[in-house]
KEVOTI-335107 format. One record per residue (C-alpha): x, y, z. Coordinates in nm, 4 decimals. Example, Ala and Ser with C-alpha at 12.3 -4.5 7.8 and 13.67 -1.06 7.14 Angstrom:
REM residues 2
PT        X        Y        Z
PT   1.2300  -0.4500   0.7800
PT   1.3670  -0.1060   0.7140
END
This chain:
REM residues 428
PT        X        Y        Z
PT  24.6136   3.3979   4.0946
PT  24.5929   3.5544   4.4512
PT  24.7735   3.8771   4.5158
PT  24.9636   3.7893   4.8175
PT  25.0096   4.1596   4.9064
PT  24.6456   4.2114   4.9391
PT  24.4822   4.2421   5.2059
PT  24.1058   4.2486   5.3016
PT  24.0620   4.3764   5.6332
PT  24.3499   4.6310   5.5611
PT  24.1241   4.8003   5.2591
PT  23.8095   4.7619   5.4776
PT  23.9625   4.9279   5.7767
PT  24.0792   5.2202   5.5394
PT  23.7708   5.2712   5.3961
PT  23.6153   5.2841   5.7543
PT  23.8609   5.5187   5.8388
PT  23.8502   5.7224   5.6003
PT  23.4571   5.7935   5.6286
PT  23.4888   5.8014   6.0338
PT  23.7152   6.1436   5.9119
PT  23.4391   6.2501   5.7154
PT  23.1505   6.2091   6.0129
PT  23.3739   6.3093   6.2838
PT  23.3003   6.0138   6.4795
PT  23.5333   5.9994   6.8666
PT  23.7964   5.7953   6.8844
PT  23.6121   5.5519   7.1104
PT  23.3481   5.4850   6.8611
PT  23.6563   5.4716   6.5822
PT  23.8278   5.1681   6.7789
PT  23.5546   5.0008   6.8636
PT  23.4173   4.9762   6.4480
PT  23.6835   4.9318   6.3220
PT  23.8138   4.5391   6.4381
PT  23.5953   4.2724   6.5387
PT  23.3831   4.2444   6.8893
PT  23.4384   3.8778   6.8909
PT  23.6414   3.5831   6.7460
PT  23.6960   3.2150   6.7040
PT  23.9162   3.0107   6.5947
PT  23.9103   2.6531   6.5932
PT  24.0043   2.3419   6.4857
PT  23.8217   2.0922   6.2837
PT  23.9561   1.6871   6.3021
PT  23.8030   1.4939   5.9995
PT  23.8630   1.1317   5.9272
PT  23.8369   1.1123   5.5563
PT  23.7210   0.8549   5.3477
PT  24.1000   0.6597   5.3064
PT  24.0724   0.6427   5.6771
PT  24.3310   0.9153   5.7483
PT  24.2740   1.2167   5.9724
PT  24.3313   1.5505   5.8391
PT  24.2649   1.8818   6.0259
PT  24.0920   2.1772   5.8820
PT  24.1080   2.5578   5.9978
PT  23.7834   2.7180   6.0973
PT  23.6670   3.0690   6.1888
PT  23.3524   3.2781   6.2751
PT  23.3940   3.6914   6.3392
PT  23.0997   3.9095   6.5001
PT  23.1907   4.2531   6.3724
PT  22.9162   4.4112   6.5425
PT  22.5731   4.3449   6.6937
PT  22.4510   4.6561   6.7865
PT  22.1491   4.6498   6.5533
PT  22.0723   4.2885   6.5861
PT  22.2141   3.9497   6.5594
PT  22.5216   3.8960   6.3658
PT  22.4876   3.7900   6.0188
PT  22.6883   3.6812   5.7587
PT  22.8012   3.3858   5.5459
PT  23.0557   3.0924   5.5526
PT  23.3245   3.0654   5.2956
PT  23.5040   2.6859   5.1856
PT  23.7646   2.7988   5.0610
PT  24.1603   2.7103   4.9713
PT  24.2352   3.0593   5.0099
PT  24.0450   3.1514   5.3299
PT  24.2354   3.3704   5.5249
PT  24.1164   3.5153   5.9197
PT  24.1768   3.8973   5.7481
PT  23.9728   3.8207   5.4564
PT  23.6791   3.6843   5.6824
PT  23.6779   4.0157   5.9555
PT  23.6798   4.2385   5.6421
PT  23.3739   3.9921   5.5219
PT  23.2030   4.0786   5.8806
PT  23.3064   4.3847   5.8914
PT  23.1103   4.5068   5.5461
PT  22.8240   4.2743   5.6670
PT  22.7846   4.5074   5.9399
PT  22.7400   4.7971   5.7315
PT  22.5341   4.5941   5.4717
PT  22.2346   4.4865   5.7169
PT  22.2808   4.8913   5.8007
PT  22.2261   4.9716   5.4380
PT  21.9272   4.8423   5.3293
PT  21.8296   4.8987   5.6843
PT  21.7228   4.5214   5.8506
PT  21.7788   4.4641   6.2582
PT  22.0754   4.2659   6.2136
PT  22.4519   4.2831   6.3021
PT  22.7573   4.1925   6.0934
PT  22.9214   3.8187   6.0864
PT  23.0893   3.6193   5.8924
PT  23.2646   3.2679   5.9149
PT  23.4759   3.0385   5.7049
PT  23.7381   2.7093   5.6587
PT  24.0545   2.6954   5.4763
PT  23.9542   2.3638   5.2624
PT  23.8963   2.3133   4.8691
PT  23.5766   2.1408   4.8058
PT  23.6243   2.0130   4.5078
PT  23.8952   1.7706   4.6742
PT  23.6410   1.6408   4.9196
PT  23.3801   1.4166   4.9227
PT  23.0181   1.4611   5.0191
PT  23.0735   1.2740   5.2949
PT  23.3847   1.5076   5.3844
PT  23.2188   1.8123   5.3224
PT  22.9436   1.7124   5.5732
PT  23.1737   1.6138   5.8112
PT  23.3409   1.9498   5.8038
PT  23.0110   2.1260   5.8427
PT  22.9306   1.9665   6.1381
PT  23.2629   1.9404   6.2855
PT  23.1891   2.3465   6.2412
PT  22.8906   2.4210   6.4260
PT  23.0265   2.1619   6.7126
PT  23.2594   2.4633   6.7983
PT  23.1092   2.7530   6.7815
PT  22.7342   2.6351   6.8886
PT  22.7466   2.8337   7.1613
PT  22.8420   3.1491   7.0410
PT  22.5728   3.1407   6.7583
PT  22.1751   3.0802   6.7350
PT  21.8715   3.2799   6.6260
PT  21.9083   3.5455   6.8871
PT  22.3080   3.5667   6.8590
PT  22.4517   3.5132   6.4811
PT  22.2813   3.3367   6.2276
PT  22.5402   3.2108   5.9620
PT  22.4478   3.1423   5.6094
PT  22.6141   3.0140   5.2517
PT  22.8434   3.1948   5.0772
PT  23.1415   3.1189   4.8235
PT  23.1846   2.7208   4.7864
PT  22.8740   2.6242   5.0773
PT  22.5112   2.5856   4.9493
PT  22.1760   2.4641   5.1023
PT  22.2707   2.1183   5.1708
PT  22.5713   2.2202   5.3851
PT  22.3477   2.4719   5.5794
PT  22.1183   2.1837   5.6368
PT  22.4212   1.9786   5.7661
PT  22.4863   2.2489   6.0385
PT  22.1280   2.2928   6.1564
PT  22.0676   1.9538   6.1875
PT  22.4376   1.9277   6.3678
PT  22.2857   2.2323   6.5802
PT  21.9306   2.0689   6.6539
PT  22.1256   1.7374   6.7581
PT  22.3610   1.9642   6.9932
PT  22.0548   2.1287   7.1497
PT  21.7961   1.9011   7.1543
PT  21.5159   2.1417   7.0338
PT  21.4069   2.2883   6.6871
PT  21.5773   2.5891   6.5604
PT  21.5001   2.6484   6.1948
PT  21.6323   3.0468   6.2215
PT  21.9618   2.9472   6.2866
PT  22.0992   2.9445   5.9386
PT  21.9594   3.1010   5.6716
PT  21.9879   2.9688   5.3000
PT  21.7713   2.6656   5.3362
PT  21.6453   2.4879   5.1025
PT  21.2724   2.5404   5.0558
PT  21.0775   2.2514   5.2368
PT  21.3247   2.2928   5.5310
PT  21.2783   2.6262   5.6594
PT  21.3960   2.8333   5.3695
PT  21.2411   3.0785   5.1668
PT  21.1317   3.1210   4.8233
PT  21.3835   3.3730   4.6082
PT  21.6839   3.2990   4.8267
PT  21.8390   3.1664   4.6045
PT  21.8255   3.4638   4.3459
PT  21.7562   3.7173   4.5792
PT  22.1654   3.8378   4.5544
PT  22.1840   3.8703   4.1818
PT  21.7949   4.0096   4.1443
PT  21.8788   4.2701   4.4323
PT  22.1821   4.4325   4.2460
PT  21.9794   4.4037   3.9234
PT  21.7308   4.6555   4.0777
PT  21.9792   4.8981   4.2065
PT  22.0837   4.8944   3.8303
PT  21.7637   4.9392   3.6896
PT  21.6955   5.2403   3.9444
PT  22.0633   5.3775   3.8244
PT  21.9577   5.3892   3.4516
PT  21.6115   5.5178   3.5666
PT  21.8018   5.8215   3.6880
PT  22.0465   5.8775   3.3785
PT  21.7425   5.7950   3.1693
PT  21.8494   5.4976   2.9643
PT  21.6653   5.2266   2.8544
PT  21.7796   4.9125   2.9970
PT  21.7451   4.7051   2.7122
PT  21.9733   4.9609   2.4701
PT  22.2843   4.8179   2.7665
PT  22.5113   4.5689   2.7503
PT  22.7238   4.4048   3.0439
PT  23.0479   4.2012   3.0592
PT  22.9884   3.9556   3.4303
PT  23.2994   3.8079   3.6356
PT  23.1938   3.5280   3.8015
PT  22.9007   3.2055   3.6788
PT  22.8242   3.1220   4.0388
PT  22.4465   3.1851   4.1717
PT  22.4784   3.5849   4.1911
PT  22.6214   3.6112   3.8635
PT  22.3754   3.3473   3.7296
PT  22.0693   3.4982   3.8736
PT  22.1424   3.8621   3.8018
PT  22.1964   3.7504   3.4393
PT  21.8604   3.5954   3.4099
PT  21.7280   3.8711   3.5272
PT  21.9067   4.1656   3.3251
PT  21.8403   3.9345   3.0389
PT  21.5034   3.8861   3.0883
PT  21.4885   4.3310   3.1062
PT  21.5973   4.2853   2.7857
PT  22.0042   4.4132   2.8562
PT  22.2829   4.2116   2.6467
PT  22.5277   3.9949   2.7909
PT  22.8184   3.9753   2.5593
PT  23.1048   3.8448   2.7823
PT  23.1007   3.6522   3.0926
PT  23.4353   3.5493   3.2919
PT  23.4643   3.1606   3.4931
PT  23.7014   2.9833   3.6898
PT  23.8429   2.6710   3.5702
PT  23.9650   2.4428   3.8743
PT  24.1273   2.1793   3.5618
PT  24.3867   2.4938   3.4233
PT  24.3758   2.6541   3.7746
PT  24.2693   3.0374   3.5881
PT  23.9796   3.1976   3.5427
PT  23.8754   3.2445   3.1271
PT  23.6261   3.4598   2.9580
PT  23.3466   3.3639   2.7485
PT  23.2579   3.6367   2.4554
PT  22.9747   3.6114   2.2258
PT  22.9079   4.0047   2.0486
PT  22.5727   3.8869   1.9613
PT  22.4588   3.7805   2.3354
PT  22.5329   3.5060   2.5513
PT  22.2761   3.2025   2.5736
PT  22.2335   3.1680   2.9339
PT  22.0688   2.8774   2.9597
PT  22.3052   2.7255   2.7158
PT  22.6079   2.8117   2.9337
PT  22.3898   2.6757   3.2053
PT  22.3903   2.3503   3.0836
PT  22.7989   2.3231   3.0224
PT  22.8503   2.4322   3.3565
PT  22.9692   2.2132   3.6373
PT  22.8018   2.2233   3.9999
PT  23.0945   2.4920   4.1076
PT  23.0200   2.7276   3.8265
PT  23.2971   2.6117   3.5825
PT  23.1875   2.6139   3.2141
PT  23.2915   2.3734   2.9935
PT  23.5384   2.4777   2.7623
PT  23.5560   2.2397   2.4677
PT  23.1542   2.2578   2.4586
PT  23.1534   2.6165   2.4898
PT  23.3553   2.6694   2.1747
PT  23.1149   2.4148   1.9707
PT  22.8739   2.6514   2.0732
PT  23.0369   2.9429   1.8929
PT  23.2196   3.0714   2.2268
PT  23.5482   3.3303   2.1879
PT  23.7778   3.1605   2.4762
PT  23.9774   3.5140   2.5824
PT  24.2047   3.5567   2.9089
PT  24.0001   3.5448   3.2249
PT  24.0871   3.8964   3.3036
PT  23.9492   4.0086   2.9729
PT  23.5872   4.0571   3.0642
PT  23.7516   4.3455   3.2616
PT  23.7964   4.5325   2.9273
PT  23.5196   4.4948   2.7408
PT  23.3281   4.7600   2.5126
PT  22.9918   4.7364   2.7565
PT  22.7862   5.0146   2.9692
PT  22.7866   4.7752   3.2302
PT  23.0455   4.5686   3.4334
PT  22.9189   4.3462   3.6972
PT  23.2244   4.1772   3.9434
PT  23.0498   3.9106   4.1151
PT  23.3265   3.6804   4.1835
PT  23.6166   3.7374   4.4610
PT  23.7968   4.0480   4.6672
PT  24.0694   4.2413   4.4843
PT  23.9445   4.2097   4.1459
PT  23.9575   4.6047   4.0065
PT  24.2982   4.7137   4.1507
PT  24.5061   5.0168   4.0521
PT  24.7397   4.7514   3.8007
PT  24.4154   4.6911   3.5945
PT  24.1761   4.9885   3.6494
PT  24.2765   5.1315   3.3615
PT  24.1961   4.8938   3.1095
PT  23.8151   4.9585   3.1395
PT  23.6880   5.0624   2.8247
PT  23.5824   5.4552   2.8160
PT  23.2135   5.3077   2.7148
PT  23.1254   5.1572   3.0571
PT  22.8971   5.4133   3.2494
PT  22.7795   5.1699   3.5359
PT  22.9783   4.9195   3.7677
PT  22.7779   4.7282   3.9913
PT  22.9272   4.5253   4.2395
PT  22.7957   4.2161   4.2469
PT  23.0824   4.0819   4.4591
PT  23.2350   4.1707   4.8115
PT  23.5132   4.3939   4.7979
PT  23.6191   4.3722   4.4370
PT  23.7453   4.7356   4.3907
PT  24.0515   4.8415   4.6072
PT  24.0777   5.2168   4.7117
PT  24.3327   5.3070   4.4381
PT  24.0749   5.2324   4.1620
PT  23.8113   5.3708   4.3494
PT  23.9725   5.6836   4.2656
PT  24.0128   5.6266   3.8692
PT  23.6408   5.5284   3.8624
PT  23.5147   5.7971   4.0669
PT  23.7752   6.0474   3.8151
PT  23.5878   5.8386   3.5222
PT  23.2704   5.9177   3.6447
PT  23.1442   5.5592   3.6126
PT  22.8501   5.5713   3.8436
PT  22.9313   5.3082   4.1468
PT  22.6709   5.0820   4.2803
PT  22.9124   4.9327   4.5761
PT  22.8981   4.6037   4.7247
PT  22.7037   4.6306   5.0347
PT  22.4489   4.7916   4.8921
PT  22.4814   4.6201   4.5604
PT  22.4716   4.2557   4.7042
PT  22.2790   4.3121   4.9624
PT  21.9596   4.1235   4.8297
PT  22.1191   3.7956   5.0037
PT  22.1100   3.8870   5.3573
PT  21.7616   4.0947   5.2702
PT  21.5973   3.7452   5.1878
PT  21.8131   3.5505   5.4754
PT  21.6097   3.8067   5.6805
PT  21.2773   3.7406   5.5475
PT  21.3888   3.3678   5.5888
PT  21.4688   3.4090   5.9357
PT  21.0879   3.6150   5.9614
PT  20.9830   3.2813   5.8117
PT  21.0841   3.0767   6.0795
PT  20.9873   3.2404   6.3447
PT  20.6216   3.2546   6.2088
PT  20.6013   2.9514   6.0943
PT  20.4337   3.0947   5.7930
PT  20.6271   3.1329   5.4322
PT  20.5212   3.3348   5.1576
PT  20.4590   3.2840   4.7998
PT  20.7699   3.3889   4.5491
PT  20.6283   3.6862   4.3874
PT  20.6011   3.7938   4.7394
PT  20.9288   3.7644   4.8443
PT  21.0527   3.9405   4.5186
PT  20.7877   4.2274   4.5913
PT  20.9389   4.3069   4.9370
PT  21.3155   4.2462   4.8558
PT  21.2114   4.4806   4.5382
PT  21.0911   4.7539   4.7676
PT  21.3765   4.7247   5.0118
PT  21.6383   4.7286   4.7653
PT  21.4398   5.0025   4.5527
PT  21.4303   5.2288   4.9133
PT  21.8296   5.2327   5.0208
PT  21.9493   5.2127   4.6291
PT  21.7556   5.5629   4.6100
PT  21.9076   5.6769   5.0195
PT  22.2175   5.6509   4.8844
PT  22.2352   5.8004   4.5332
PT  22.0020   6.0924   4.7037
PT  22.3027   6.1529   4.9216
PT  22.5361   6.1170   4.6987
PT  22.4090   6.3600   4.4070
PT  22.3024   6.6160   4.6861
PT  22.6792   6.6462   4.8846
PT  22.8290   6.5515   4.5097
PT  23.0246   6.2613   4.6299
PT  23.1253   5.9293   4.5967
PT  22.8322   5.6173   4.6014
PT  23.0916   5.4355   4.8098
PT  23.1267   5.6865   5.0301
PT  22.7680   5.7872   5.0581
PT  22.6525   5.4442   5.1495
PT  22.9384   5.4231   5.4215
PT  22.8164   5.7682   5.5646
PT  22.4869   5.6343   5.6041
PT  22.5399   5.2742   5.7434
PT  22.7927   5.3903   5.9943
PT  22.6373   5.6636   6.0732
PT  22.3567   5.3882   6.1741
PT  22.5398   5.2012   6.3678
PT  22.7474   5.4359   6.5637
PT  22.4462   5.5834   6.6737
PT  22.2956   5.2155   6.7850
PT  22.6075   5.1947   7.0081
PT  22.6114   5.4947   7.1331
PT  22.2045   5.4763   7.2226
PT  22.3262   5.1040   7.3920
PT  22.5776   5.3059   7.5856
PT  22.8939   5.1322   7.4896
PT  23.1257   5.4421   7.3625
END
């Protein structure tokens, strides 16, 4: 269940704030990182398929574009919240500045529950979307892309809404595509294969074999998905992995000591990530509570689901094995358990450098377009590999010279970044 008490953009502004300390950044250059540059809100009138109208909430935030466009996903969610998406924008911002790609910090999202609407619905909503905030995005400007509950096909929707709006071809507009209409090879696993290479270079450094690890995942969405494949296929274990279930409204975790079949949970597992219960326990499955893959006897967790997952109520429960937690997810670990981790000594790969393989490929997509020219996989994998590779290394460097925090490392560097592109524009 949702904490109601949390709050994203409260724990992103903190952890801002708490690093502008650190640099010494002016009070200017404080107020103007620390809250959105721009934001909409809108409303979006669908007539359903009964014939009834129902109106949906939309937004879009542009934390910051003083490296280049704004970029960042949109959410569908039930949940959705305007704090949770200007946190969202806000760590985009300091994402594109950590793996070091010309591009701002956006992000966008509806209050709606997809799996209560129709294709028809859903593609309504998408362009109802981009018919309010055309204007204020575009290649040059923000370029939105999936994220939690959107795919390719709805990004499709919304450049085709876009293209209709306009009158002229913009394939950069949205990233995510699928391939054949101006998207890129390795998208789709570029998330989950970019934090698997952070981990690899993490167990390079402690000098341990990756296939002597095993890892407990929360979440069976694409990062979790992909970034199983390919720790599997390095030869790591995957013993326990956690899913929501929409029918019991929890999440449940899926335990097998012996290693999970991923390709077997693949197949029991509906089009929003749920795995089937019932067939999962014919396959040999321990059914646990969802917040059990939290405490398992691993080297490796991986959150790759939602916000506000590792808080100070469970932090403790993490067995005294785990050495590595990579954060597959945005914003899983709150401040208060930062501290118990960092006490631990588990070695912290955070989320905007963790997850940052996404918005790395969206980029190359974007290159793509603008080209006209698209690359083969392996080459795709080959760059994201190297970029990844390059600020996984900027920030551990950093952080094992000065003896600090990852998190706080790779916030030193990104906002150091992007303080210094606004001051260089003039604008504090």
């Amino acid at each position: 269940m949702a904490d109601k008490t949390f709050n994203a953009f409260k724990m992103a502004q903190k952890q801002f704030d708490d690093v502008a300390e650190t640099l010494g950044l002016d009070q200017a250059t404080r107020d103007l990182l620390r809250t959105p540059d721009r934001e909409h809100h809108f409303n979006i009138p669908i007539r359903m398929d009964d014939g009834s109208y129902k109106v949906f909430r939309g937004f879009r935030c542009q934390h910051n574009d003083a490296r280049g466009p704004a970029k960042g996903g949109i959410r569908f969610h039930p949940l959705e919240t305007i704090d949770t998406v200007r946190a969202l924008s806000m760590w985009m911002t300091w994402k594109t500045a950590a793996v070091d790609i010309p591009l701002g910090g956006g992000k966008g999202g509806v209050i709606c529950d997809v799996h209560q609407l129709s294709d028809r619905e859903q593609e309504l909503i998408c362009r109802g979307w981009i018919r309010q905030v055309w204007k204020n995005i575009g290649p040059l400007e923000d370029v939105p892309a999936p994220d939690v509950m959107t795919n390719g096909q709805h990004m499709i929707w919304m450049m085709d809404e876009y293209e209709k709006i306009t009158g002229k071809k913009y394939p950069g507009v949205i990233t995510g595509k699928p391939v054949g209409s101006g998207g890129s090879l390795g998208r789709k696993e570029a998330t989950g294969y970019g934090a698997i290479y952070t981990l690899r270079e993490a167990l390079k450094e402690m000098e341990i074999d990756i296939g002597s690890t095993s890892a407990s995942f929360q979440g069976f969405g694409n990062v979790a998905t992909h970034a199983m494949e390919l720790y599997d296929f390095m030869g790591g274990k995957i013993t326990a992995v956690s899913s929501w279930s929409n029918e019991h409204k929890k999440a449940f975790t899926f335990k097998k000591e012996s290693g999970i079949d991923l390709e077997q949970l693949r197949s029991i597992t509906s089009k929003f990530g749920e795995i089937n219960i019932d067939k999962a326990k014919s396959h040999g499955y321990d059914i646990i509570d969802g917040d059990a893959w939290l405490t398992q006897d691993v080297d490796i967790l991986f959150p790759a689901a939602l916000e506000n997952q590792i808080n100070a109520s469970n932090v403790d429960s993490i067995s005294s094995q785990v050495k590595i937690l990579v954060e597959g997810a945005n914003g899983p670990t709150t401040p208060d358990a930062d501290k118990v981790i960092e006490e631990r000594g588990i070695w912290l790969i955070p989320d905007f450098l963790a997850n940052a393989g996404g918005v790395t490929c969206s980029y190359f997509e974007q290159v793509q377009n603008n080209m006209n020219y698209y690359w083969e996989r392996e080459e795709v994998f080959q760059k994201l590999d190297q970029a990844m590779t390059k600020a996984y290394h900027a920030v551990s460097d950093l952080a094992r010279s000065r003896k600090i925090y990852m998190r706080d490392a790779a916030y030193m560097i990104s906002v150091q970044k992007v303080a210094e592109a606004c001051k260089l524009r003039g604008w504090v």
